[in-house]
PyMOL Python script that loads the backbone (N, CA, C, O; Angstrom):
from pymol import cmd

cmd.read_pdbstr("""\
ATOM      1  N   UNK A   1       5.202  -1.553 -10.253  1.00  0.00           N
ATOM      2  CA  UNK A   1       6.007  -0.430 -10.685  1.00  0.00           C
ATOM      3  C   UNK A   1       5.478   0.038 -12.040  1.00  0.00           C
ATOM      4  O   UNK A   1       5.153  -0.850 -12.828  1.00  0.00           O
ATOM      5  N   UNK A   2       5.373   1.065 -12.343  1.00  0.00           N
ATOM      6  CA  UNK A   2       4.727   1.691 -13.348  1.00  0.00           C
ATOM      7  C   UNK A   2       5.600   2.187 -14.418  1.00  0.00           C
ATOM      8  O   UNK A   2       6.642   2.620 -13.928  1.00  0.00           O
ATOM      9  N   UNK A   3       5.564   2.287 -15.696  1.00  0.00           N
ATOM     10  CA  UNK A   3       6.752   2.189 -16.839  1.00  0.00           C
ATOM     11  C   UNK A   3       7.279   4.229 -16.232  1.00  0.00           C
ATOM     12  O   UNK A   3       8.437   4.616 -16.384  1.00  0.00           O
ATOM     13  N   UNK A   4       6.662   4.752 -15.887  1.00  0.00           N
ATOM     14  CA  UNK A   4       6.889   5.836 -15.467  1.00  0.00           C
ATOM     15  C   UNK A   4       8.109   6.375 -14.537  1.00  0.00           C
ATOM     16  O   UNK A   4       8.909   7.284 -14.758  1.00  0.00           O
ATOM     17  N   UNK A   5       7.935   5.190 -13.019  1.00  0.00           N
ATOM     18  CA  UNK A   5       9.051   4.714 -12.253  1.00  0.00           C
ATOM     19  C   UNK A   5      10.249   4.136 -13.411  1.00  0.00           C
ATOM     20  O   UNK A   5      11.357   4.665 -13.500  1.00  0.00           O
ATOM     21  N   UNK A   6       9.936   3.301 -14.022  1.00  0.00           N
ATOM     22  CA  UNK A   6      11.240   2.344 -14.548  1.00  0.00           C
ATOM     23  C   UNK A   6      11.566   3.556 -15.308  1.00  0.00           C
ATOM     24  O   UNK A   6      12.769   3.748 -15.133  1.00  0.00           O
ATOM     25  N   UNK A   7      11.016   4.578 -16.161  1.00  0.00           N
ATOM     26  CA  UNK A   7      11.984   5.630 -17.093  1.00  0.00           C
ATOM     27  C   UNK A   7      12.776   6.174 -16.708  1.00  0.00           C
ATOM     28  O   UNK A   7      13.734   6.614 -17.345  1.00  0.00           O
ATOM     29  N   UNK A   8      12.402   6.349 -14.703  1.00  0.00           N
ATOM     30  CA  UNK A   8      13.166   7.668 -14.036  1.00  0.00           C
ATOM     31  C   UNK A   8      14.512   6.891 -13.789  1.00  0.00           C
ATOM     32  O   UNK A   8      15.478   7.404 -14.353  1.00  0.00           O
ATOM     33  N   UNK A   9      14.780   5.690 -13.016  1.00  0.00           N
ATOM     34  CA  UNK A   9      14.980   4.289 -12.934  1.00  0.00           C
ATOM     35  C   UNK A   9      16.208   4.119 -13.654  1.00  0.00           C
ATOM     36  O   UNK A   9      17.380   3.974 -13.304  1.00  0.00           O
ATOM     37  N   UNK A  10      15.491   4.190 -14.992  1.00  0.00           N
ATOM     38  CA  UNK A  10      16.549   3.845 -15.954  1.00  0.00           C
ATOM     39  C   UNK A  10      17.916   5.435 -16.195  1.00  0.00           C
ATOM     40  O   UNK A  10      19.119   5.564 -16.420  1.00  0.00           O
ATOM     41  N   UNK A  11      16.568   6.416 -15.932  1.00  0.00           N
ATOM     42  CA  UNK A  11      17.924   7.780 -16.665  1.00  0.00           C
ATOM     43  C   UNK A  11      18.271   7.719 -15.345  1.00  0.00           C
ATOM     44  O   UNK A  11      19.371   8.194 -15.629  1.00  0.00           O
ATOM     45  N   UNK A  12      18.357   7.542 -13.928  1.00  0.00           N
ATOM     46  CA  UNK A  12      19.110   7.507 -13.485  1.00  0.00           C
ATOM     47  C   UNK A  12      20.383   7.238 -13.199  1.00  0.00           C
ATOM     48  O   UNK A  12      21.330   7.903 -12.778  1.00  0.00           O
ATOM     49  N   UNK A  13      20.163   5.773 -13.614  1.00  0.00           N
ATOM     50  CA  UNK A  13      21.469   4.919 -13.997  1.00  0.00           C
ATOM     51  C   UNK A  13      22.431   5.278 -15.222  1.00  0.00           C
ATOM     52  O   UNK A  13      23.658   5.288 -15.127  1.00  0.00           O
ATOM     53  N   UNK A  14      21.775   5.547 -16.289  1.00  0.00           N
ATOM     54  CA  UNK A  14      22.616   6.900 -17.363  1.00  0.00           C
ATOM     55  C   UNK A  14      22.865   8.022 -16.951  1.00  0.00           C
ATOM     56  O   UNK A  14      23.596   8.768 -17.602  1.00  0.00           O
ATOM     57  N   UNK A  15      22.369   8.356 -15.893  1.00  0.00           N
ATOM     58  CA  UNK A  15      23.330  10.325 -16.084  1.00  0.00           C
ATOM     59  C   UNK A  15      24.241   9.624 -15.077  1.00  0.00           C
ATOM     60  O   UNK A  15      25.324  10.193 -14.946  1.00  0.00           O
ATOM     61  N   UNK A  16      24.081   8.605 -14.386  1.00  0.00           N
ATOM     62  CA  UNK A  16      25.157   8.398 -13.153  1.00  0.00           C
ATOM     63  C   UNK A  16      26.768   7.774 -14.385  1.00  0.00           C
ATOM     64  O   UNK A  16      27.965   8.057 -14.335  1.00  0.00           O
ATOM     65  N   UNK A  17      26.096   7.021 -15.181  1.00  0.00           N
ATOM     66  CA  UNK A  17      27.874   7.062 -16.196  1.00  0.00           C
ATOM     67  C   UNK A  17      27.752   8.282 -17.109  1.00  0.00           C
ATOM     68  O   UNK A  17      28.819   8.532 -17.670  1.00  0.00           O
ATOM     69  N   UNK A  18      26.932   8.959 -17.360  1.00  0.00           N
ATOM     70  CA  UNK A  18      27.233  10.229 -18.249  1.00  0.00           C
ATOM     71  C   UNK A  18      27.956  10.936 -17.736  1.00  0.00           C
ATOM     72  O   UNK A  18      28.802  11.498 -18.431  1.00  0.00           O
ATOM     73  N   UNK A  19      27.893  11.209 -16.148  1.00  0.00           N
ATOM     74  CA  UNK A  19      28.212  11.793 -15.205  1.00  0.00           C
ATOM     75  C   UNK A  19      29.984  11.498 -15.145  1.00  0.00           C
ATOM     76  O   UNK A  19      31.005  12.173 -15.018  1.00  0.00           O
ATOM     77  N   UNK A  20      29.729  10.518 -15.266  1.00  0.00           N
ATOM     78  CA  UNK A  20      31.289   9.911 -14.997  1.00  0.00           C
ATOM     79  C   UNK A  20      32.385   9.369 -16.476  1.00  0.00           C
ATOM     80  O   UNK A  20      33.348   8.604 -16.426  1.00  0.00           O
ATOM     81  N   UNK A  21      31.716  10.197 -17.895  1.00  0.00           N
ATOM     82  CA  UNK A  21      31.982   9.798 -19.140  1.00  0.00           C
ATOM     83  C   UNK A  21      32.398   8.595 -19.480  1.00  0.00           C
ATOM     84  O   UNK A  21      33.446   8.373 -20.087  1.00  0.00           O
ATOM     85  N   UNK A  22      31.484   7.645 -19.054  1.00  0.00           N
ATOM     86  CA  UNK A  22      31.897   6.782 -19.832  1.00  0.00           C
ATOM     87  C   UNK A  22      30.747   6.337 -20.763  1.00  0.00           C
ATOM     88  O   UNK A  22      30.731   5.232 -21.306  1.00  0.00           O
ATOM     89  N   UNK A  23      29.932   7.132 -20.886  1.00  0.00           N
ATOM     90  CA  UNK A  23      29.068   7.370 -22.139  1.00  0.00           C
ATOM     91  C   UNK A  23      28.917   8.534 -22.980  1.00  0.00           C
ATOM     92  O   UNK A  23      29.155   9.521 -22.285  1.00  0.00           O
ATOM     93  N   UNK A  24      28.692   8.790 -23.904  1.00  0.00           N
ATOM     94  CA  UNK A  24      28.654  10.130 -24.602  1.00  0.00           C
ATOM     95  C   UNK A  24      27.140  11.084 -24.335  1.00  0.00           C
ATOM     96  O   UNK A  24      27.044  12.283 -24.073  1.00  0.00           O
ATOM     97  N   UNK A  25      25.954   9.960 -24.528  1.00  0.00           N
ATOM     98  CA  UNK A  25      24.988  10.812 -24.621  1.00  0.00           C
ATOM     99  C   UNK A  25      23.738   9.772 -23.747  1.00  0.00           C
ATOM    100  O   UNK A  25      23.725   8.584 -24.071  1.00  0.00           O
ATOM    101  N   UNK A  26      22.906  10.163 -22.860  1.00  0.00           N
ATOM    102  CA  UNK A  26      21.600   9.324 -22.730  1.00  0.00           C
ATOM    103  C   UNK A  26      21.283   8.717 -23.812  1.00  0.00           C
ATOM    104  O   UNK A  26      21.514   9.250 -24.897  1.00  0.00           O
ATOM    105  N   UNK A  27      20.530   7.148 -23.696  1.00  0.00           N
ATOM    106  CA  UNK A  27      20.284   6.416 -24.472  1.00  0.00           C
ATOM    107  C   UNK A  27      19.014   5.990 -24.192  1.00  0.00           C
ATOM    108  O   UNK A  27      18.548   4.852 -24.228  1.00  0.00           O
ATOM    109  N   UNK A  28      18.432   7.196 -23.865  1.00  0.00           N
ATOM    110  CA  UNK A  28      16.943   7.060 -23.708  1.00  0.00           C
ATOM    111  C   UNK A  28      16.163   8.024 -24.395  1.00  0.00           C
ATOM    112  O   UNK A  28      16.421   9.207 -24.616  1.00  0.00           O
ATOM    113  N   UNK A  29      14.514   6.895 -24.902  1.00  0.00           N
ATOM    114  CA  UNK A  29      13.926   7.885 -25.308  1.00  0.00           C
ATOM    115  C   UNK A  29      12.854   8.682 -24.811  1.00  0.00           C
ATOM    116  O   UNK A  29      12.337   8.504 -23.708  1.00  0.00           O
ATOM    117  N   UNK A  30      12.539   9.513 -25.582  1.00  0.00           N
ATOM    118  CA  UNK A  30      11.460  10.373 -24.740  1.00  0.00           C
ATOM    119  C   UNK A  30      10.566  10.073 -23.584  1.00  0.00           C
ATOM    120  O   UNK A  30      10.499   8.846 -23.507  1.00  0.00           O
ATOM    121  N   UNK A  31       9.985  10.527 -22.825  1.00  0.00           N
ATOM    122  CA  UNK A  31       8.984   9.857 -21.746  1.00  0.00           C
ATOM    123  C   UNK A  31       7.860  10.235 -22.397  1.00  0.00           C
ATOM    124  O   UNK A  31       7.837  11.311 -22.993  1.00  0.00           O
ATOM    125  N   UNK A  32       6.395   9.101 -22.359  1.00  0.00           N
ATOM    126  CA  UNK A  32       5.392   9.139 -23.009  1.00  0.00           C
ATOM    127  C   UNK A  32       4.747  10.191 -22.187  1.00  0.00           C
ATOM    128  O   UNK A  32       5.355  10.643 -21.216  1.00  0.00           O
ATOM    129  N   UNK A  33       3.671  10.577 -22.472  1.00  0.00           N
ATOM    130  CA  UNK A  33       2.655  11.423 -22.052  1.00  0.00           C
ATOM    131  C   UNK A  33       1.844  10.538 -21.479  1.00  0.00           C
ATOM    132  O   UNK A  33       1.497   9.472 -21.986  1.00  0.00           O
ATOM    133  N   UNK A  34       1.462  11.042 -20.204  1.00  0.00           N
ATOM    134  CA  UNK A  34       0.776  10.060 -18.896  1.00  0.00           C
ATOM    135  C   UNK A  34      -0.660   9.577 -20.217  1.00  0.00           C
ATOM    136  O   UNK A  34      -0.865  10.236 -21.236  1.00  0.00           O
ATOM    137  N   UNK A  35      -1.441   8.340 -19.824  1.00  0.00           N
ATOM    138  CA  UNK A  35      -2.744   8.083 -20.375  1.00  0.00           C
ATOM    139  C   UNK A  35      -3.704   9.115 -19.872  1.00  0.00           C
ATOM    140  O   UNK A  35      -3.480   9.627 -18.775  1.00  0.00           O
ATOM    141  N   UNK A  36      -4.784   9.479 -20.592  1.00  0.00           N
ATOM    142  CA  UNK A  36      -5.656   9.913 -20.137  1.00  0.00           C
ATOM    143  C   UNK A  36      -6.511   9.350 -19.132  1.00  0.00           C
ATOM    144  O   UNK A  36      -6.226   8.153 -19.101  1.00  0.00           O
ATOM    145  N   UNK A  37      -7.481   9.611 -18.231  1.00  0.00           N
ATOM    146  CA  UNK A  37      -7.796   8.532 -17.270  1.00  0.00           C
ATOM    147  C   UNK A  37      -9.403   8.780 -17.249  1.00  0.00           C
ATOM    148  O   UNK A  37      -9.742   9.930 -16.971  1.00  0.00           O
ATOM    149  N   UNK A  38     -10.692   7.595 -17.577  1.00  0.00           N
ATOM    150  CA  UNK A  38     -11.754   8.731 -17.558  1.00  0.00           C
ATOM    151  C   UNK A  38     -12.446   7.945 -16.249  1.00  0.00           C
ATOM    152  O   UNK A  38     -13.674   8.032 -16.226  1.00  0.00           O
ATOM    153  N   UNK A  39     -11.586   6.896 -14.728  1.00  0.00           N
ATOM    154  CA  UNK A  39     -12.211   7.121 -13.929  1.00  0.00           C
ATOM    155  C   UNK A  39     -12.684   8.209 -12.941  1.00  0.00           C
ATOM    156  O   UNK A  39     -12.027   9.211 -12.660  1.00  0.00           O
ATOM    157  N   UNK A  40     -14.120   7.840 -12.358  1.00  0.00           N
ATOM    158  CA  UNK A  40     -14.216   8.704 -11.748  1.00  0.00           C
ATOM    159  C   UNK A  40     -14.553   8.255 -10.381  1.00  0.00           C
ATOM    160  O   UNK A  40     -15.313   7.288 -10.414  1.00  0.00           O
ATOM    161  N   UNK A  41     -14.338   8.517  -9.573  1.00  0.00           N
ATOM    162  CA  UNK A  41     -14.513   8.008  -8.288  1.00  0.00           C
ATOM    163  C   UNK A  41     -16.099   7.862  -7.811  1.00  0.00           C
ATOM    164  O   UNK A  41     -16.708   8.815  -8.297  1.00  0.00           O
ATOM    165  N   UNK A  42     -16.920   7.078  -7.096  1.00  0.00           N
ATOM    166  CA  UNK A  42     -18.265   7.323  -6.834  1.00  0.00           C
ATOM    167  C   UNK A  42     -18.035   7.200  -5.163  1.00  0.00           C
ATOM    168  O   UNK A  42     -17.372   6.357  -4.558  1.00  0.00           O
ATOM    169  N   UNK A  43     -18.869   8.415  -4.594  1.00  0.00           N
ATOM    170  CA  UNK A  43     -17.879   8.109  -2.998  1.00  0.00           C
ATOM    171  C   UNK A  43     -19.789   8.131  -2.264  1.00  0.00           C
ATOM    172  O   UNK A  43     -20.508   9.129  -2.210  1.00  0.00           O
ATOM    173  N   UNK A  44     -20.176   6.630  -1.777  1.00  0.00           N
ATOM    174  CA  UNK A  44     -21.381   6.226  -0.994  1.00  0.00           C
ATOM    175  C   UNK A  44     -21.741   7.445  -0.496  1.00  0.00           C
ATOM    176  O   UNK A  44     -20.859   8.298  -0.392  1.00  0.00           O
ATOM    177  N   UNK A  45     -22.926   7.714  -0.148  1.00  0.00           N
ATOM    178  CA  UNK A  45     -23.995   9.080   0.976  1.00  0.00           C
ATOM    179  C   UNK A  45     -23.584   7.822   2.266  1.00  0.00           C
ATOM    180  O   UNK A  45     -23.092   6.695   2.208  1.00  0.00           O
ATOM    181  N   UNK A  46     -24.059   8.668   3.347  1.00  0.00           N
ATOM    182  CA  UNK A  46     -24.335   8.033   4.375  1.00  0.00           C
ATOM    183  C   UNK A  46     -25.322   6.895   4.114  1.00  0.00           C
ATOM    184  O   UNK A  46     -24.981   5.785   4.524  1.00  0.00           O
ATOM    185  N   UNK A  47     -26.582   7.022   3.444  1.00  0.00           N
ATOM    186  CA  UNK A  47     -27.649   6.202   3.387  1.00  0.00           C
ATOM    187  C   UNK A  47     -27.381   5.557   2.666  1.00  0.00           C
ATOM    188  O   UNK A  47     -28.067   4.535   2.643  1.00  0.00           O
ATOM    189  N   UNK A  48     -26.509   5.637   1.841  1.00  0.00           N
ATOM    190  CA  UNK A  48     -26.054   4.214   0.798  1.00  0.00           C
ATOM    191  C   UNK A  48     -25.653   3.529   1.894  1.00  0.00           C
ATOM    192  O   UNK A  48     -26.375   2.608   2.275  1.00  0.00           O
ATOM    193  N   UNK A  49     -24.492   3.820   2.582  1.00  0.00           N
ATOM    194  CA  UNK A  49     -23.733   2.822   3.299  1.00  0.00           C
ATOM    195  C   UNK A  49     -24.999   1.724   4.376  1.00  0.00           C
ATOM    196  O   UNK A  49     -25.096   0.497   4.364  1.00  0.00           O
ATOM    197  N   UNK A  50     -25.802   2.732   5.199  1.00  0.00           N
ATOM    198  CA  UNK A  50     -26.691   2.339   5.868  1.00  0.00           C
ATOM    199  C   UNK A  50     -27.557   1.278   5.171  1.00  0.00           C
ATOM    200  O   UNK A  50     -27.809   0.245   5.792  1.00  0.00           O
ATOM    201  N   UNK A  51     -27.978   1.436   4.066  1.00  0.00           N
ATOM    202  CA  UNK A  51     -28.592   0.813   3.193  1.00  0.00           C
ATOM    203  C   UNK A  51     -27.856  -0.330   2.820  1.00  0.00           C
ATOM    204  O   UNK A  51     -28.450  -1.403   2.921  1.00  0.00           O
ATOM    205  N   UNK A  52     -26.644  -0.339   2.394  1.00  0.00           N
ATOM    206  CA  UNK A  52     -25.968  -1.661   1.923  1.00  0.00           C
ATOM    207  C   UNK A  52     -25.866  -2.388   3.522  1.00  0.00           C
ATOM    208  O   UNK A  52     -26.485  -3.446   3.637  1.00  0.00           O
ATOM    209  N   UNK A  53     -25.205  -1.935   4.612  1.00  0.00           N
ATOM    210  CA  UNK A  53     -25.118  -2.365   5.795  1.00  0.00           C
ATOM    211  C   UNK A  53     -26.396  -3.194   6.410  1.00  0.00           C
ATOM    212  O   UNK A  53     -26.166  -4.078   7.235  1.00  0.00           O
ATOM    213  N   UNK A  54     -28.000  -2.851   5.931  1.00  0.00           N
ATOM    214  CA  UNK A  54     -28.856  -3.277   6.586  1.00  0.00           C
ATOM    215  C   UNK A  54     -29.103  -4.132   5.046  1.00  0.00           C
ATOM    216  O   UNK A  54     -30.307  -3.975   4.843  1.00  0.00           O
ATOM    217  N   UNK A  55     -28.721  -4.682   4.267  1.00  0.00           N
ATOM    218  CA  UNK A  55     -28.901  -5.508   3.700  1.00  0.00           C
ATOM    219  C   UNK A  55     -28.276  -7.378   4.357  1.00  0.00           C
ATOM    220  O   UNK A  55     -28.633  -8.545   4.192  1.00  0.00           O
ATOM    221  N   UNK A  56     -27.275  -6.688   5.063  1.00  0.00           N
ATOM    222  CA  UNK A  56     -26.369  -8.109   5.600  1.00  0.00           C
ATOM    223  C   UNK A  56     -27.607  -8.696   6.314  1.00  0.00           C
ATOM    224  O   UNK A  56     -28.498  -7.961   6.743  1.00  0.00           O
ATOM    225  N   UNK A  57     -27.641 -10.178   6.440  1.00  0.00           N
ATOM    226  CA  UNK A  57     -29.010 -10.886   6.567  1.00  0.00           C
ATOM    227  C   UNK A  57     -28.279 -11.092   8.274  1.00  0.00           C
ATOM    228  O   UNK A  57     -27.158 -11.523   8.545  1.00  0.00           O
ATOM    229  N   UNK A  58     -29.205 -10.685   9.085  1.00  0.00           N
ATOM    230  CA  UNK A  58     -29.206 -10.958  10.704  1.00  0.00           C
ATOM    231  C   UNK A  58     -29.332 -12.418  11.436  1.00  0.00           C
ATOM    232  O   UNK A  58     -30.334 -13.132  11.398  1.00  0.00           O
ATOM    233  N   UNK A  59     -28.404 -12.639  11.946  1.00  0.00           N
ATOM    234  CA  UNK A  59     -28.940 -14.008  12.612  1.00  0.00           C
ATOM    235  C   UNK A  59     -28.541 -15.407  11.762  1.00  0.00           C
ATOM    236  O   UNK A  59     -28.226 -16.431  12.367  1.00  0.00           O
ATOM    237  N   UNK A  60     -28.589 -15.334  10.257  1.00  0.00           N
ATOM    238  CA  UNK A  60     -28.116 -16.260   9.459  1.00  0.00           C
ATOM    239  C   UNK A  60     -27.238 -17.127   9.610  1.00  0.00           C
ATOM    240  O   UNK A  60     -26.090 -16.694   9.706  1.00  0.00           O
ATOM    241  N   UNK A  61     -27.458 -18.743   9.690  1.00  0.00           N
ATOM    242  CA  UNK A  61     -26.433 -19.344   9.849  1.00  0.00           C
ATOM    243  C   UNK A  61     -25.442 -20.201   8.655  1.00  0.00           C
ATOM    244  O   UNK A  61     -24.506 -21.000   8.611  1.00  0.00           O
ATOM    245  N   UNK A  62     -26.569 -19.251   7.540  1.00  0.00           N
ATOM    246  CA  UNK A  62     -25.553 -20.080   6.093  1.00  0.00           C
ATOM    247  C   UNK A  62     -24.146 -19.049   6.278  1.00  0.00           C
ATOM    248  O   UNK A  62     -23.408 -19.573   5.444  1.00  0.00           O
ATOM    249  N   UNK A  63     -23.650 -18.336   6.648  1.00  0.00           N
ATOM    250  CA  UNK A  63     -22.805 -16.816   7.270  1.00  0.00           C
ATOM    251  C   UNK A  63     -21.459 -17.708   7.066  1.00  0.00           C
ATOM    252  O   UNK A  63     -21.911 -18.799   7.414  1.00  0.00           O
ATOM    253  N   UNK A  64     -20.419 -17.896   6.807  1.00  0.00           N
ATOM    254  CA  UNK A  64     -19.154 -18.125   7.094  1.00  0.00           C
ATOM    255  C   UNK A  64     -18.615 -17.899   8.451  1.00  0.00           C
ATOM    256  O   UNK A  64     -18.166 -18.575   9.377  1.00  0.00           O
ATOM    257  N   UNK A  65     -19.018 -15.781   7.979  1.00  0.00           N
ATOM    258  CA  UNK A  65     -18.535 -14.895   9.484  1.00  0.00           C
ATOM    259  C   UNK A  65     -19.785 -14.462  10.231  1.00  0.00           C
ATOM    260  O   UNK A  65     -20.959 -14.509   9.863  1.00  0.00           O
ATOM    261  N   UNK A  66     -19.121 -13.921  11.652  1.00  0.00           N
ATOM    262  CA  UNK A  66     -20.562 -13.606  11.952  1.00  0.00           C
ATOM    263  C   UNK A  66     -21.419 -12.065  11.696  1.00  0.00           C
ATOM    264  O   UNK A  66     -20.850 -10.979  11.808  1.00  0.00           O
ATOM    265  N   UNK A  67     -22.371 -12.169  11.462  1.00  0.00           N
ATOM    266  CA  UNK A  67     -22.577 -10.640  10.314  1.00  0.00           C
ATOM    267  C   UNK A  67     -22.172  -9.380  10.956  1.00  0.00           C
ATOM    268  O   UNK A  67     -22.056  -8.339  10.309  1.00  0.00           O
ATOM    269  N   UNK A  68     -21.909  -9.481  12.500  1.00  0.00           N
ATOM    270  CA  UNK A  68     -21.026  -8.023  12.775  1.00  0.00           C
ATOM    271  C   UNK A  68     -19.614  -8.040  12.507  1.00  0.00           C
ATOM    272  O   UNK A  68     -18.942  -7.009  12.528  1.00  0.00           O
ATOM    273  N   UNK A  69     -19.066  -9.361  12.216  1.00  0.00           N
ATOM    274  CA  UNK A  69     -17.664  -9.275  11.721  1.00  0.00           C
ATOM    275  C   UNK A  69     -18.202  -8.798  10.360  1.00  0.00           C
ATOM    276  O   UNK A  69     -18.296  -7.570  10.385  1.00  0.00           O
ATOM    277  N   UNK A  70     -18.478  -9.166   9.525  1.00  0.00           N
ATOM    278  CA  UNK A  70     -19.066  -8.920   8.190  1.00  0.00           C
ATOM    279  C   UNK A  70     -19.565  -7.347   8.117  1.00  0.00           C
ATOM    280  O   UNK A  70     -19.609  -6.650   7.103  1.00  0.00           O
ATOM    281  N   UNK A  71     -19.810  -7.097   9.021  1.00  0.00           N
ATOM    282  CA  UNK A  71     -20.706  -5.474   8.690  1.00  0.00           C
ATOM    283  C   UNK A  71     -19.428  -4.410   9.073  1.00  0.00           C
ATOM    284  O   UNK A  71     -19.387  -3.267   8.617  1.00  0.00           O
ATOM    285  N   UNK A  72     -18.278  -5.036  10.087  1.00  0.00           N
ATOM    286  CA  UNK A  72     -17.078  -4.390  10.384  1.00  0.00           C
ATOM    287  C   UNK A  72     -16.112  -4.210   9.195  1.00  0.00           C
ATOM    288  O   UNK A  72     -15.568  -3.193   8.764  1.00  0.00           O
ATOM    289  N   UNK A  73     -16.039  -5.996   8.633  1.00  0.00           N
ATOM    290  CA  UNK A  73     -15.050  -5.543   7.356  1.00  0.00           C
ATOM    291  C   UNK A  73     -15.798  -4.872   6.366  1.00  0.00           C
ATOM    292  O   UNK A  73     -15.180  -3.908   5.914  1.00  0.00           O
ATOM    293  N   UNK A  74     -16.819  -5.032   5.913  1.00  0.00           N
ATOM    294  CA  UNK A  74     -17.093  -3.768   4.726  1.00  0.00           C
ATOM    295  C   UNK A  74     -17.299  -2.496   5.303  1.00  0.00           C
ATOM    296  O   UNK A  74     -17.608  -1.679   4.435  1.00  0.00           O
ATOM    297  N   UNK A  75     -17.242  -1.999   6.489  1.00  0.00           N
ATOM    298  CA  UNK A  75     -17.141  -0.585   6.632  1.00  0.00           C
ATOM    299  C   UNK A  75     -15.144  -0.699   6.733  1.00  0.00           C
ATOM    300  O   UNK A  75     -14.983  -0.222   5.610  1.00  0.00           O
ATOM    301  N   UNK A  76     -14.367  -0.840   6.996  1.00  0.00           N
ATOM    302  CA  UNK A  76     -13.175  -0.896   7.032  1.00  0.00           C
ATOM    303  C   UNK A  76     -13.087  -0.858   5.056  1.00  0.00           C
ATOM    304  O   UNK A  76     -12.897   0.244   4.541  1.00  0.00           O
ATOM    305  N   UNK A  77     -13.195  -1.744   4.401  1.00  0.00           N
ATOM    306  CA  UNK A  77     -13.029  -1.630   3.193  1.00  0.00           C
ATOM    307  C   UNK A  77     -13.624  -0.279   2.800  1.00  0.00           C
ATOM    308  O   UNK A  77     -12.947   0.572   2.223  1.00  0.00           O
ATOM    309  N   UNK A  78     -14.587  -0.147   3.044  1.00  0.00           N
ATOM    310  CA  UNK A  78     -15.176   1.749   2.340  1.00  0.00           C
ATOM    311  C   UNK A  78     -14.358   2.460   3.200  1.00  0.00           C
ATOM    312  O   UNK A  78     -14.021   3.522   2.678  1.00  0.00           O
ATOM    313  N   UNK A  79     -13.855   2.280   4.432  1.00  0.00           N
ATOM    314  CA  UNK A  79     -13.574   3.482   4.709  1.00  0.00           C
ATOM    315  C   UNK A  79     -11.972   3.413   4.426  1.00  0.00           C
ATOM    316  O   UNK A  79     -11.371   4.474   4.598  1.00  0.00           O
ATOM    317  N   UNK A  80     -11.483   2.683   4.157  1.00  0.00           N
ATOM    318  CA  UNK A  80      -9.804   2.853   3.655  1.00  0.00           C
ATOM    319  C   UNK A  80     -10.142   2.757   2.306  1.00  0.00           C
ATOM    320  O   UNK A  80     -10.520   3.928   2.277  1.00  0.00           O
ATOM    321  N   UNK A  81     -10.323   2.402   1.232  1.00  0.00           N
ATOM    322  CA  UNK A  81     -10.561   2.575   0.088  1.00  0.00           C
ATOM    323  C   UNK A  81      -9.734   0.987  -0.644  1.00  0.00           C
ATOM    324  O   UNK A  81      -9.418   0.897  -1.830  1.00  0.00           O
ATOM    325  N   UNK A  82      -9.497  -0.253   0.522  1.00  0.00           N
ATOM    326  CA  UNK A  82      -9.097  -1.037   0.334  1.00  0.00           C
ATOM    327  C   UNK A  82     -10.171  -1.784  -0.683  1.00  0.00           C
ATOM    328  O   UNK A  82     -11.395  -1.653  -0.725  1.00  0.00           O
ATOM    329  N   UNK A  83      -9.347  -2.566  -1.445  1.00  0.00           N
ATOM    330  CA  UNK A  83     -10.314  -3.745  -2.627  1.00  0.00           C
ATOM    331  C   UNK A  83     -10.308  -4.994  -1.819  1.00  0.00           C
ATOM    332  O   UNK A  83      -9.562  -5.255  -0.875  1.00  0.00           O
ATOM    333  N   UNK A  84     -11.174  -5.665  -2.291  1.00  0.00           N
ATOM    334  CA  UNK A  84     -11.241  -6.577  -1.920  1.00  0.00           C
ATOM    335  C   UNK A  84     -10.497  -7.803  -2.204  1.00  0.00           C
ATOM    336  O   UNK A  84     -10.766  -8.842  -1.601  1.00  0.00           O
TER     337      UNK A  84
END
""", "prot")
cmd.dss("prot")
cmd.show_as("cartoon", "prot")
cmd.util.cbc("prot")
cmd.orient("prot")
């Protein structure tokens, strides 16, 4: 939850007794000004992906998984934008 949620959160719960006087005034203060943000997204070419994909070593049995399970979950991770 982001202090952003908890501000709204909170004046909610104050205008709901302001609402109903049993307070005089909100007892909240100002809401900050969002951070500036300087990511930037980098979104793979096709040939990146191809390129990272034909890096997975074929046939390998040091592998945990087997490298088409392996070549499935990192295209699932790029393509939902899931972390790892």
């Amino acid at each position: 939850m982001t202090s952003r949620n908890k501000w709204f959160i909170l004046r909610s719960f104050f205008e709901y007794w302001l609402v109903r006087q049993q307070i005089a005034t909100l007892p909240m203060p100002e809401m900050r000004a969002a951070p500036m943000t300087t990511f930037i997204p980098y979104i793979y070419s096709r040939a990146e992906i191809a390129r990272i994909l034909d890096t997975i070593p074929k046939g390998h049995n040091r592998m945990l998984v087997d490298d088409e399970t392996f070549r499935t979950v990192v295209r699932m991770l790029y393509g939902t934008g899931l972390l790892v």
